[in-house]
C-alpha positions in Angstrom: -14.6 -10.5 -8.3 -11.5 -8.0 -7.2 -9.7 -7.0 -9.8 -6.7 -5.7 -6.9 -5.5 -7.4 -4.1 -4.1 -5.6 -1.1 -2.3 -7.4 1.7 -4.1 -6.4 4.9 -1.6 -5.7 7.4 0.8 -3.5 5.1 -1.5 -2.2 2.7 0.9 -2.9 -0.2 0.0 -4.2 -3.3 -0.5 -8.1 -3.6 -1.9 -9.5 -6.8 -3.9 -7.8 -9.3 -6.3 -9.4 -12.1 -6.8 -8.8 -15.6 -10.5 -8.9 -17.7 -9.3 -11.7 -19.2 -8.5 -13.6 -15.8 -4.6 -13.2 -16.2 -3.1 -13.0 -12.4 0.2 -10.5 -11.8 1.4 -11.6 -8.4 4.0 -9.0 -6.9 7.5 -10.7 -7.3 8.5 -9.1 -4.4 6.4 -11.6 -2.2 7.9 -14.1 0.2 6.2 -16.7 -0.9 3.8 -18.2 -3.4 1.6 -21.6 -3.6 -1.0 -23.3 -5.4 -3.4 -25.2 -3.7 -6.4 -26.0 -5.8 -7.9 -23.1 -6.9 -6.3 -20.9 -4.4 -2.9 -19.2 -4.7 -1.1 -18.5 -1.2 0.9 -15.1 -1.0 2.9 -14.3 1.9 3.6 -10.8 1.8 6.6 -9.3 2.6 5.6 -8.3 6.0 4.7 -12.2 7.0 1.1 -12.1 5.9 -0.7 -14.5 4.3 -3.2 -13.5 1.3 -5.4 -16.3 -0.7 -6.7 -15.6 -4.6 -9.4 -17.9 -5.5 -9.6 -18.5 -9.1 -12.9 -18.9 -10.0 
């Protein structure tokens, strides 16, 4: 499981995760979903990044 989630294109920071499972999304992010047990981050350079929880 990642514990730090980079957006590909930009290679700015995304989402990170905690030991105990507790997500920090970046609130500079376009954009964020929940759709199931996926979160949708659109990054602020347009790209899309998923975080499953599992």
């Amino acid at each position: 499981m990642k514990n730090k989630y980079i957006c590909k294109k930009c290679n700015k920071f995304v989402a990170s995760r905690s030991d105990d499972g507790e997500i920090n999304i970046n609130p500079k992010s376009k954009k964020i979903s929940l759709k199931g047990k996926e979160f949708r981050i659109v990054c602020k350079c347009g790209e899309n990044n998923s975080v499953k929880i599992v």
